[in-house]
C-alpha positions in Angstrom: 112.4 92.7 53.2 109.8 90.1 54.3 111.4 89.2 57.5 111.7 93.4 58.0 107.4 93.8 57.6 107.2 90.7 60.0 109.6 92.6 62.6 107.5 95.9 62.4 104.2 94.1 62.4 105.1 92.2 65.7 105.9 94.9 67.2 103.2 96.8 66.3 101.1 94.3 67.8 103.2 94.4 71.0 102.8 97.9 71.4 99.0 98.0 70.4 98.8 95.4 73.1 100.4 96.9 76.0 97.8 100.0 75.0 94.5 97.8 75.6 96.2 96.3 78.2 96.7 99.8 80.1 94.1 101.5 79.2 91.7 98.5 80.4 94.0 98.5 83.5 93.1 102.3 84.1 89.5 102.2 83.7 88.6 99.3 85.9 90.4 101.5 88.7 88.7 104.3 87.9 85.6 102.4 87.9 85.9 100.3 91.0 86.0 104.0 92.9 83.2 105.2 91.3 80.4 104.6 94.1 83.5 106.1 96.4 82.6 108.1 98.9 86.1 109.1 99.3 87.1 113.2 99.5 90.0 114.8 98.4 91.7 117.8 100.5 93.3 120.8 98.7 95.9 122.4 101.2 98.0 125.2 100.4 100.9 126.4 102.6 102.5 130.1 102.0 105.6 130.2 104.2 107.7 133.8 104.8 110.4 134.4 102.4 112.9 131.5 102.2 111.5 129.2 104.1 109.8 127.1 101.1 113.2 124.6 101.5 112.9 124.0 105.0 109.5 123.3 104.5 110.0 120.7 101.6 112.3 119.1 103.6 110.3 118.3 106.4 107.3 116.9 103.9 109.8 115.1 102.1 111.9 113.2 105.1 108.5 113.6 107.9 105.5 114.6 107.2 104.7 112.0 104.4 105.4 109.0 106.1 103.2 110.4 109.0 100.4 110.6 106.9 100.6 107.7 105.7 100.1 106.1 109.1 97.3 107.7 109.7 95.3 107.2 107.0 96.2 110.2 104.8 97.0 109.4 101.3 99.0 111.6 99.5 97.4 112.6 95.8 100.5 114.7 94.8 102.9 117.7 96.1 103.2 121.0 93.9 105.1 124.1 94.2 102.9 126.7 91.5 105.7 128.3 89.5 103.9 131.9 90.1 103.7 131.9 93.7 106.9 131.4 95.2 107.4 130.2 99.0 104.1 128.0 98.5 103.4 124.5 98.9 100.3 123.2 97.4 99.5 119.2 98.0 96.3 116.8 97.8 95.5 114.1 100.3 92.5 111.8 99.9 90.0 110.6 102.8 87.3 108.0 103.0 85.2 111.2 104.6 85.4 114.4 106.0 84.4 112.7 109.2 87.3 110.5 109.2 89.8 113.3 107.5 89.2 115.3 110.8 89.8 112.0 112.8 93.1 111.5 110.7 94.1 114.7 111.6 93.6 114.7 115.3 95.7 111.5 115.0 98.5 112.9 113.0 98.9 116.0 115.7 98.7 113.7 118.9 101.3 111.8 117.2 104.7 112.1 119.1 106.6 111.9 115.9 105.1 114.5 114.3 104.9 117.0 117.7 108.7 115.9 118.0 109.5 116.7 114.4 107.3 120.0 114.6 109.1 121.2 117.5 112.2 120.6 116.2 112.0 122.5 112.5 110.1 125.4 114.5 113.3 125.8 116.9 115.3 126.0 113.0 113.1 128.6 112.2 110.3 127.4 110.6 107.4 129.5 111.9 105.0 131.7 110.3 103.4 129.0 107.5 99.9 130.1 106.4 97.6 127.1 105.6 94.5 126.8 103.6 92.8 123.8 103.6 89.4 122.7 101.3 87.3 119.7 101.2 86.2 118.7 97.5 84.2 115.9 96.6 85.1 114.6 93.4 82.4 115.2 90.5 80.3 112.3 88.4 82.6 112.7 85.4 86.1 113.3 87.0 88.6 110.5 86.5 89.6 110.3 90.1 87.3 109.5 92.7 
Protein backbone atom coordinates (compact mmCIF):
# COMPACT_ATOMS: atom_id res chain seq x y z
CA UNK A 1 0.00 0.00 0.00
CA UNK A 2 2.97 2.22 0.94
CA UNK A 3 5.05 1.68 -2.12
CA UNK A 4 1.37 2.40 -4.04
CA UNK A 5 1.01 6.27 -2.25
CA UNK A 6 4.89 6.64 -3.14
CA UNK A 7 4.02 5.73 -6.97
CA UNK A 8 1.10 8.21 -7.16
CA UNK A 9 2.88 10.94 -5.24
CA UNK A 10 5.93 10.79 -7.78
CA UNK A 11 3.98 11.03 -10.26
CA UNK A 12 1.99 13.66 -9.16
CA UNK A 13 5.07 15.62 -8.73
CA UNK A 14 6.11 14.77 -12.33
CA UNK A 15 3.11 15.89 -13.76
CA UNK A 16 2.81 19.10 -11.47
CA UNK A 17 6.28 19.67 -12.81
CA UNK A 18 5.95 19.44 -16.39
CA UNK A 19 2.86 22.13 -15.64
CA UNK A 20 5.28 25.01 -14.12
CA UNK A 21 7.64 23.99 -16.47
CA UNK A 22 5.10 24.79 -19.54
CA UNK A 23 3.35 27.29 -18.33
CA UNK A 24 6.72 29.29 -17.44
CA UNK A 25 7.87 28.21 -20.93
CA UNK A 26 4.63 30.01 -22.45
CA UNK A 27 4.77 33.11 -20.65
CA UNK A 28 8.39 34.07 -21.20
CA UNK A 29 7.33 33.79 -25.09
CA UNK A 30 4.57 35.70 -24.64
CA UNK A 31 6.56 38.19 -22.85
CA UNK A 32 9.67 38.45 -24.92
CA UNK A 33 6.99 39.76 -27.85
CA UNK A 34 5.45 42.10 -25.80
CA UNK A 35 7.22 45.42 -26.91
CA UNK A 36 6.64 43.57 -30.56
CA UNK A 37 5.80 45.72 -33.12
CA UNK A 38 4.90 42.84 -35.09
CA UNK A 39 1.16 42.75 -37.08
CA UNK A 40 -0.96 40.06 -37.81
CA UNK A 41 -2.91 39.82 -41.30
CA UNK A 42 -6.43 38.28 -41.46
CA UNK A 43 -7.12 37.06 -45.19
CA UNK A 44 -10.07 35.39 -46.20
CA UNK A 45 -10.45 33.78 -49.64
CA UNK A 46 -14.20 32.77 -51.03
CA UNK A 47 -13.63 30.69 -54.10
CA UNK A 48 -16.74 29.64 -56.72
CA UNK A 49 -18.48 26.47 -55.89
CA UNK A 50 -15.96 23.51 -55.68
CA UNK A 51 -12.99 25.06 -55.94
CA UNK A 52 -12.22 25.14 -51.99
CA UNK A 53 -9.95 21.61 -52.73
CA UNK A 54 -7.98 23.00 -55.38
CA UNK A 55 -7.37 25.79 -53.46
CA UNK A 56 -6.18 23.89 -50.27
CA UNK A 57 -4.00 22.09 -52.29
CA UNK A 58 -2.07 24.72 -53.63
CA UNK A 59 -1.64 26.36 -49.88
CA UNK A 60 -0.78 23.08 -48.68
CA UNK A 61 1.93 21.79 -51.38
CA UNK A 62 2.94 25.90 -52.58
CA UNK A 63 1.94 28.68 -51.20
CA UNK A 64 3.22 27.96 -47.58
CA UNK A 65 6.54 27.25 -48.26
CA UNK A 66 6.58 30.46 -50.42
CA UNK A 67 5.71 32.44 -47.58
CA UNK A 68 7.87 31.27 -45.71
CA UNK A 69 10.76 32.52 -47.77
CA UNK A 70 9.65 35.59 -47.78
CA UNK A 71 9.17 36.50 -44.52
CA UNK A 72 5.53 35.56 -44.02
CA UNK A 73 4.80 33.48 -41.11
CA UNK A 74 1.89 31.44 -41.12
CA UNK A 75 -0.34 31.91 -37.62
CA UNK A 76 -2.82 29.20 -38.75
CA UNK A 77 -5.24 27.98 -41.85
CA UNK A 78 -9.19 27.60 -41.20
CA UNK A 79 -11.93 26.61 -43.20
CA UNK A 80 -15.26 28.24 -41.01
CA UNK A 81 -17.75 25.37 -40.96
CA UNK A 82 -20.71 27.97 -42.01
CA UNK A 83 -19.21 29.37 -45.03
CA UNK A 84 -18.37 26.81 -47.38
CA UNK A 85 -15.72 27.32 -50.39
CA UNK A 86 -13.75 29.70 -47.91
CA UNK A 87 -10.32 29.77 -46.76
CA UNK A 88 -9.56 31.95 -43.84
CA UNK A 89 -5.63 32.07 -42.59
CA UNK A 90 -3.35 34.45 -40.41
CA UNK A 91 0.21 35.51 -41.31
CA UNK A 92 2.28 37.65 -38.97
CA UNK A 93 4.71 40.64 -40.15
CA UNK A 94 7.29 42.65 -38.35
CA UNK A 95 5.12 45.81 -40.00
CA UNK A 96 2.68 46.72 -42.41
CA UNK A 97 5.62 48.35 -44.23
CA UNK A 98 7.45 45.25 -44.51
CA UNK A 99 4.08 42.93 -45.05
CA UNK A 100 3.61 44.99 -48.25
CA UNK A 101 7.39 44.44 -49.13
CA UNK A 102 6.87 40.64 -48.34
CA UNK A 103 4.19 40.65 -50.69
CA UNK A 104 5.69 42.34 -53.62
CA UNK A 105 8.44 39.66 -53.08
CA UNK A 106 6.17 36.67 -52.92
CA UNK A 107 4.37 37.83 -56.39
CA UNK A 108 7.75 38.60 -58.32
CA UNK A 109 8.69 35.22 -57.23
CA UNK A 110 8.98 32.84 -60.23
CA UNK A 111 7.72 29.97 -58.14
CA UNK A 112 4.81 31.35 -57.14
CA UNK A 113 3.97 33.11 -60.83
CA UNK A 114 4.84 29.50 -62.16
CA UNK A 115 2.59 27.72 -59.62
CA UNK A 116 -0.18 30.50 -60.08
CA UNK A 117 -0.29 30.06 -63.71
CA UNK A 118 -0.41 26.59 -63.57
CA UNK A 119 -3.63 26.02 -60.98
CA UNK A 120 -5.33 28.96 -62.93
CA UNK A 121 -4.92 26.90 -66.45
CA UNK A 122 -6.79 23.80 -63.95
CA UNK A 123 -9.41 26.13 -63.25
CA UNK A 124 -8.73 27.90 -60.36
CA UNK A 125 -9.98 31.46 -61.16
CA UNK A 126 -12.50 33.59 -59.62
CA UNK A 127 -11.10 33.60 -55.67
CA UNK A 128 -12.28 36.66 -53.84
CA UNK A 129 -9.75 37.89 -51.22
CA UNK A 130 -10.11 40.09 -48.22
CA UNK A 131 -7.25 41.00 -46.46
CA UNK A 132 -6.94 43.18 -42.83
CA UNK A 133 -4.09 44.48 -40.87
CA UNK A 134 -4.62 44.03 -36.94
CA UNK A 135 -2.27 44.99 -34.48
CA UNK A 136 -2.42 42.88 -31.55
CA UNK A 137 -3.98 44.54 -28.24
CA UNK A 138 -2.06 45.18 -24.69
CA UNK A 139 -3.77 42.18 -23.10
CA UNK A 140 -3.81 39.58 -26.07
CA UNK A 141 -1.63 36.54 -25.58
CA UNK A 142 -0.08 36.78 -28.97
CA UNK A 143 1.82 39.56 -30.07
Amino acid sequence: MMRRVSRIAAAAALLLTGYFVGRASTTDAVSAQQGSTRVFELRTYTTPDGKLDQLNARFRDHTRQIFDRHNMTSIGYWTPIDTPNTLVYILAHSSVDEAKKNWDAFRADPEWQKVKAETETQGLTGIKVESRFLKPTDYSAIK
